[in-house]
C-alpha positions in Angstrom: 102.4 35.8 49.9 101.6 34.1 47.1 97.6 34.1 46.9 95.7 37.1 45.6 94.2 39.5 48.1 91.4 41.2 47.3 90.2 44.4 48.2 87.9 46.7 45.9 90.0 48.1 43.5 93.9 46.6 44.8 95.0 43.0 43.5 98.0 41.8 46.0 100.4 39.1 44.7 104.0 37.8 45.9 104.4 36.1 42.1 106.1 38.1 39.4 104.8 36.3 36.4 101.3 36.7 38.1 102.0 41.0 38.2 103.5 41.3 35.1 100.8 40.5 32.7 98.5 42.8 34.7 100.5 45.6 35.1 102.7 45.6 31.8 100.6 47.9 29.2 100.8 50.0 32.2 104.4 50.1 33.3 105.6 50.4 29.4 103.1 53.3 28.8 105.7 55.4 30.6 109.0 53.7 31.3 110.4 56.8 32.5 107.9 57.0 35.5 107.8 53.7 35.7 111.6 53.1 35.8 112.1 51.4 39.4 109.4 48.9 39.0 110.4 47.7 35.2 113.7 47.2 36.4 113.3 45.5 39.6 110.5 43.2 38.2 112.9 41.9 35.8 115.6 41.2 38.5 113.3 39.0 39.7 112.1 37.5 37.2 115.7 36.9 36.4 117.3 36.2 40.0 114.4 35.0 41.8 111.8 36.1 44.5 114.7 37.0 47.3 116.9 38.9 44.5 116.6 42.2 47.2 116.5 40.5 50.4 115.1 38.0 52.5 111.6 38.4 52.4 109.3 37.9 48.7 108.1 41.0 46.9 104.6 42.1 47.5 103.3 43.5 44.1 100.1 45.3 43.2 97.9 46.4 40.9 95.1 49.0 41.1 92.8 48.4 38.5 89.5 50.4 37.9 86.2 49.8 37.2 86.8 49.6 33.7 89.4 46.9 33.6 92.2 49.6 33.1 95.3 50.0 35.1 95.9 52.7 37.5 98.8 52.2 39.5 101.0 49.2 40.9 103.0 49.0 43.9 105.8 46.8 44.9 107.7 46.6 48.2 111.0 44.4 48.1 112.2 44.8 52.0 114.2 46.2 53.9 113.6 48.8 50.7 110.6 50.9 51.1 107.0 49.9 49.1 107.3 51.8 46.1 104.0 53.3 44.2 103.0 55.1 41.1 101.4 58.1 40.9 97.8 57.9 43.0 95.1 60.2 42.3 93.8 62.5 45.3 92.3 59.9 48.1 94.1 56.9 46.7 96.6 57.5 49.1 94.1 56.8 52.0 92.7 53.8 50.5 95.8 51.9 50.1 97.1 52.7 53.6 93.7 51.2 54.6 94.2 48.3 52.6 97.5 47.5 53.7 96.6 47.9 57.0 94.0 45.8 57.2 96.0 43.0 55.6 98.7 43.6 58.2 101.8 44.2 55.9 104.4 46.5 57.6 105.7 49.1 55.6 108.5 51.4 56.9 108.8 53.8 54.0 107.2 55.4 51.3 109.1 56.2 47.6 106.7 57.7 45.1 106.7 61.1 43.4 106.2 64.0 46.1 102.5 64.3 46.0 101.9 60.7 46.3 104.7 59.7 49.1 103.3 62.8 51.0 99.5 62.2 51.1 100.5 58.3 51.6 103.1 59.1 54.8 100.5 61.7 56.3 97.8 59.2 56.0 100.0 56.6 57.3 100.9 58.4 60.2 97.7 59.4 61.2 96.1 55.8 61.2 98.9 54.5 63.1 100.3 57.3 65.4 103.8 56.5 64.2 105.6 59.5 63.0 106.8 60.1 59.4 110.5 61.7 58.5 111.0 62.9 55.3 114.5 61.0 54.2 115.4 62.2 50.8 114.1 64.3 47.6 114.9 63.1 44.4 114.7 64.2 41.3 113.9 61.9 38.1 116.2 62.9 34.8 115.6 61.9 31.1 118.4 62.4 28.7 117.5 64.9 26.2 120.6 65.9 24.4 124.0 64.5 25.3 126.6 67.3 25.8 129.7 65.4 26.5 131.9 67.6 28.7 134.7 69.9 26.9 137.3 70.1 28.1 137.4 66.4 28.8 139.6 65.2 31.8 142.5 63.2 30.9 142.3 59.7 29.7 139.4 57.3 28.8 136.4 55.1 29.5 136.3 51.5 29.8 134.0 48.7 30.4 135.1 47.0 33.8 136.0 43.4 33.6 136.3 40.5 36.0 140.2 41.9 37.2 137.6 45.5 38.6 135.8 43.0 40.6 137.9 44.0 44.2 137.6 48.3 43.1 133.5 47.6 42.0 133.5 46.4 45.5 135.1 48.8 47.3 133.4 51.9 45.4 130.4 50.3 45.7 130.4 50.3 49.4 131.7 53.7 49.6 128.4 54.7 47.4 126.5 53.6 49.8 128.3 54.9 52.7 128.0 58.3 51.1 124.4 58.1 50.3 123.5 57.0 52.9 121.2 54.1 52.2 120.3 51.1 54.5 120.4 47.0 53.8 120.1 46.2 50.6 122.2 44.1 48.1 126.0 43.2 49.4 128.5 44.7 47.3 130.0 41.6 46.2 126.5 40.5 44.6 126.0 43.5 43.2 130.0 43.8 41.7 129.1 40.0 40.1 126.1 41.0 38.9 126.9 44.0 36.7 129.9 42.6 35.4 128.2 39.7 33.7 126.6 42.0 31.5 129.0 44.8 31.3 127.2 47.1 33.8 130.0 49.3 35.1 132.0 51.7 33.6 135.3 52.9 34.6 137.4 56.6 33.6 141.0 55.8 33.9 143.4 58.2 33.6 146.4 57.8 30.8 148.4 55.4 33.1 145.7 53.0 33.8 144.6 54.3 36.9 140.5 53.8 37.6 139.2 57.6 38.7 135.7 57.0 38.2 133.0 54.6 38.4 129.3 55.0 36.1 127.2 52.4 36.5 124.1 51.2 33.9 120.8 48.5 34.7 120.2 46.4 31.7 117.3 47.6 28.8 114.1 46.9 30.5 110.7 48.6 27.8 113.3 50.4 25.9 114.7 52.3 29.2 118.0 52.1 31.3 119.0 53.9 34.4 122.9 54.9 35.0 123.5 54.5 38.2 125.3 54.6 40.4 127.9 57.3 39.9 131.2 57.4 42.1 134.1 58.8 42.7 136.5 58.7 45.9 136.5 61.1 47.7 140.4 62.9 47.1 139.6 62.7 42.9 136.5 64.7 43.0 136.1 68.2 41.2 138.1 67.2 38.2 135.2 66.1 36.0 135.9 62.5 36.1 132.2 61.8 37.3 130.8 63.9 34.3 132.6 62.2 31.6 131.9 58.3 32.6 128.6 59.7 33.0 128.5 60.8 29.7 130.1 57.9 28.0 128.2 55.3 29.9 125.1 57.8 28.9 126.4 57.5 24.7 127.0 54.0 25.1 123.4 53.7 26.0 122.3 55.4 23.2 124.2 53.3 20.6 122.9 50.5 22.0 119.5 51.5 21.1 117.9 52.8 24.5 114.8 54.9 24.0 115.3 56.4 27.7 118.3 57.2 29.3 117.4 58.0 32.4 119.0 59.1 36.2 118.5 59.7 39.7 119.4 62.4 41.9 119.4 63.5 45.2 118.5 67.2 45.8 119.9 67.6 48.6 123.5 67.5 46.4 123.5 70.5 43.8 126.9 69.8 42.5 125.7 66.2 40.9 122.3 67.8 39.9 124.3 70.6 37.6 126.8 68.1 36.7 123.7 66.2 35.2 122.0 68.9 33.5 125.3 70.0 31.8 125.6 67.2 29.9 121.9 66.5 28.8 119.3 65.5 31.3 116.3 67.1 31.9 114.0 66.9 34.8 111.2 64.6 34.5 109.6 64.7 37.9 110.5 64.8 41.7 110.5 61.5 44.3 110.2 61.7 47.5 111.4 59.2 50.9 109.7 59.1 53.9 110.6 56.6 56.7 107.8 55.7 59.6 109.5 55.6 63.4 113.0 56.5 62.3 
């Protein structure tokens, strides 16, 4: 979808360079909030319309009376349409919106009050149940506490030799986290190896133990993610301290906003996270329609 769509307040568009300078002021007036929509916008900006799948994005921007910006969506199938924070019966509005224009949407992702007014107002208009998925919980580093004792050996940036391990770790990420479609590992190993976007702990012999990954600086903010570690190395800090290099690399490099996500469901990463820096910024929640 390519032409604007109209309602009173919502501006729909399937073109990037059309969202951007809409929504920009906005997005950079909090890149931490904003995190997931600075960085995918610029993926596709930078790998085209079908850089997360199949279909084109579907981007929006609700802008008030006054001109200002309140919010801006973006949907990026099979993901679920993402939002910003909506104010008390926005939720509503945009369901009816979207509705009306027929787009199918089978999840929310927004911060907890938003994804749950949205997924009860959903499910209500259309009869089709909503599951809540996943918490999350938004960090922002505050002050890096590298881990001490450190586990044995060092970090490294992974290069095109990684590329078969990125895979294979990558997958089993996703395996463990359970998420659905998205990019395919290969893609995703190629991609963050052109700009240095993985980072491996080796023990002294060489041997990769851990994996910390890192999006590229998008309004002064990155994201590390994602963190892995099979499953037989686990619970000998490995995954703290690429964490917290990949975190001090970040830093040098001149990021404003280190930032991660976690799920709450997993208290062990949550604690990990807060030991060596980050502080909460604000919970996320998933809901998924029919599952």
């Amino acid at each position: 979808m390519t032409s604007q769509l109209h309602s009173a307040e919502w501006n729909f568009t399937g073109d990037v360079d059309e969202f951007l300078p809409r929504a920009r002021d906005f997005l950079h007036s909090r890149p931490d909030l904003h995190t997931v929509h600075l960085t995918v916008t610029a993926q596709l900006r930078r790998r085209g319309p079908r850089a997360y799948g199949g279909d084109p994005p579907f981007l929006g921007v609700l802008t008030r009376g006054d001109g200002s910006v309140a919010a801006t969506l973006l949907h990026t199938p099979p993901y679920p349409l993402n939002v910003t924070r909506l104010a008390a019966g926005e939720a509503e509005t945009l369901v009816e919106r979207l509705l009306a224009l027929g787009h199918p949407v089978s999840g929310i992702c927004a911060d907890g009050a938003t994804a749950e007014a949205f997924a009860a107002a959903w499910a209500r208009r259309t009869g089709v149940p909503a599951k809540l998925d996943e918490l999350q919980r938004l960090y922002r580093l505050a002050e890096l506490t590298p881990p001490s004792p450190a586990p044995e050996g060092r970090a490294r940036v992974a290069e095109a030799s990684d590329r078969e391990l990125l895979v294979r770790w990558y997958e089993g990420f996703v395996a463990d986290a359970g998420l659905r479609g998205g990019r395919e590992a290969g893609e995703w190993a190629d991609f963050r190896l052109s700009y240095g976007g993985a980072t491996l702990w080796e023990t002294a012999d060489g041997t990769p133990v851990s994996l910390a990954g890192l999006t590229l600086a998008v309004a002064g903010q990155v994201r590390v993610g994602p963190v892995y570690t099979p499953p037989e190395l686990r619970g000998r800090g490995y995954a703290g301290a690429v964490t917290a290099e990949v975190s001090r690399a970040a830093l040098a490099a001149g990021a404003g906003e280190v930032l991660l996500f976690t799920d709450l469901a997993n208290p062990t990463s949550n604690a990990l996270y807060q030991r060596i820096g980050y502080r909460e910024v604000a919970d996320w929640a998933v809901y998924e329609f029919g599952g």
